[in-house]
C-alpha positions as CSV (number, residue, x, y, z in Angstrom):
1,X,42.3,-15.4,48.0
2,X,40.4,-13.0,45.5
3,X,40.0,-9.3,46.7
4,X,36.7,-7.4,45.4
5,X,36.2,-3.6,45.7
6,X,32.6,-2.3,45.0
7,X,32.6,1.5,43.8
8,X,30.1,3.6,41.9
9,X,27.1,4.3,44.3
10,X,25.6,7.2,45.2
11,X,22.3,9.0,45.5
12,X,20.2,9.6,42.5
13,X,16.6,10.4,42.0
14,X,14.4,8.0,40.3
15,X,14.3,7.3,36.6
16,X,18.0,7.6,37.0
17,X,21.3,5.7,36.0
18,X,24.3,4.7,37.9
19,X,27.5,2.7,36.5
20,X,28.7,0.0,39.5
21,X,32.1,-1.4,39.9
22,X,33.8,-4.5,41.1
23,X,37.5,-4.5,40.8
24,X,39.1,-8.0,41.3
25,X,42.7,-9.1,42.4
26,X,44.2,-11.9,43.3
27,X,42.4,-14.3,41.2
28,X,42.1,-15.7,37.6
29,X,39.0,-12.9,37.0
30,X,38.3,-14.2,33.3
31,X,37.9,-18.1,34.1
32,X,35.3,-17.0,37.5
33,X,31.5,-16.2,37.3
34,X,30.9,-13.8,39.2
35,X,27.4,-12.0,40.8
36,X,26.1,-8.7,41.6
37,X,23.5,-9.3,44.8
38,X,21.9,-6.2,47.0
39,X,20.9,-5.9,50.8
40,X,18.2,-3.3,51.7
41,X,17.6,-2.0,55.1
42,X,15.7,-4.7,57.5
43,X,15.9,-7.4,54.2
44,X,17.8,-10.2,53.5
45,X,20.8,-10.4,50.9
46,X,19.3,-10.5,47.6
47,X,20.8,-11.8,44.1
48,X,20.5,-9.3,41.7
49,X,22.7,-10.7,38.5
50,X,25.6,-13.0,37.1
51,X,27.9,-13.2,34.4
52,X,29.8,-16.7,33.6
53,X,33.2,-16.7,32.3
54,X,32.3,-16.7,29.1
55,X,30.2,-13.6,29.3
56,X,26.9,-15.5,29.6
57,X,24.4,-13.4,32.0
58,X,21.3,-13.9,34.0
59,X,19.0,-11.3,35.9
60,X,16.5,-11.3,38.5
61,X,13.3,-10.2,37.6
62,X,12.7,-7.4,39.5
63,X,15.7,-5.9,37.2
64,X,15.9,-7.4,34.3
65,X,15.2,-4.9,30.8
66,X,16.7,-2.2,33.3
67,X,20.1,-3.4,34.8
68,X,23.0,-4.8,32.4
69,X,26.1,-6.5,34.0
70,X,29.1,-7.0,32.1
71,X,32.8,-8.0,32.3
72,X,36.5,-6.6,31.1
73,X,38.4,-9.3,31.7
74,X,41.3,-7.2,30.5
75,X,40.8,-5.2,33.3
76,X,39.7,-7.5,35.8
77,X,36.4,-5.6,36.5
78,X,32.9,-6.0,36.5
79,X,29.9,-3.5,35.9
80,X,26.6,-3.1,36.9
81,X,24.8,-0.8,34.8
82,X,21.6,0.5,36.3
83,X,19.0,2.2,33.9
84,X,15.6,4.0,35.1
85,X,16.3,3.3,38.9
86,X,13.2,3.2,41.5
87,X,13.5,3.7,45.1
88,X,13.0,0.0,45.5
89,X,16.5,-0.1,44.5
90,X,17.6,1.4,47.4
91,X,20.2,-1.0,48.8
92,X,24.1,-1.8,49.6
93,X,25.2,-3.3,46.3
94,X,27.9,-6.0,46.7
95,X,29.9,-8.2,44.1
96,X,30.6,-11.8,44.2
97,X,33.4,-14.4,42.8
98,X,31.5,-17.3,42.8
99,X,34.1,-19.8,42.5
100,X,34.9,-19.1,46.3
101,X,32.2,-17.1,47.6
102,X,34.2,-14.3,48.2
103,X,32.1,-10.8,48.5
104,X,33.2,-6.9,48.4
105,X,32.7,-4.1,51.2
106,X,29.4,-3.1,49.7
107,X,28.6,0.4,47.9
108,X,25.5,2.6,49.0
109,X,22.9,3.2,46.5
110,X,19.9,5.4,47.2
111,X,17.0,6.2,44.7
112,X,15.3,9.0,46.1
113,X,11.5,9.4,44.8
């Protein structure tokens, strides 16, 4: 069973950057895709970005040009980097392997305006 812990969040004001997380154990992180996918308040989960195995990537729309996920397989982590945040942003963050749908705890982020 793979274990996923989300850090990196915080409060920033708009136009801002913030660096996520996602530390992965018990798994073989390089062969998984995994998924970044955010929940604001009174919304439904929301995919936000994946990276295949191989390092290939997609991004939803309403990030893409501004957020870039990436992988260390060395280090069995994945990143979210978030570039010229807007308070629509505003969410719990969480990261997914997607072989077994296994999710983090979540990590705050707040873009204040």
């Amino acid at each position: 069973q793979v274990q996923l812990v989300e850090s990196g969040g915080g409060l920033v004001q708009a136009g801002g950057s913030l660096r996520l997380s996602c530390a992965a154990s018990g798994s073989i992180f390089s062969a998984s895709a995994m998924s970044w996918h955010r929940q604001a308040p009174g919304k439904s989960r929301e995919w936000v970005a994946s990276i295949t195995g191989g390092g290939r990537t997609a991004y939803a729309d309403s990030v893409k040009g501004r957020f870039t996920i990436s992988r260390d397989n060395a280090k069995n982590t994945m990143y979210l980097q978030m570039n010229n945040l807007e308070p629509e942003d505003t969410a719990v963050y969480y990261c997914r392997e997607d072989s077994n749908y296994s999710w983090g705890q979540g990590t705050q982020v707040t873009v204040s305006s």
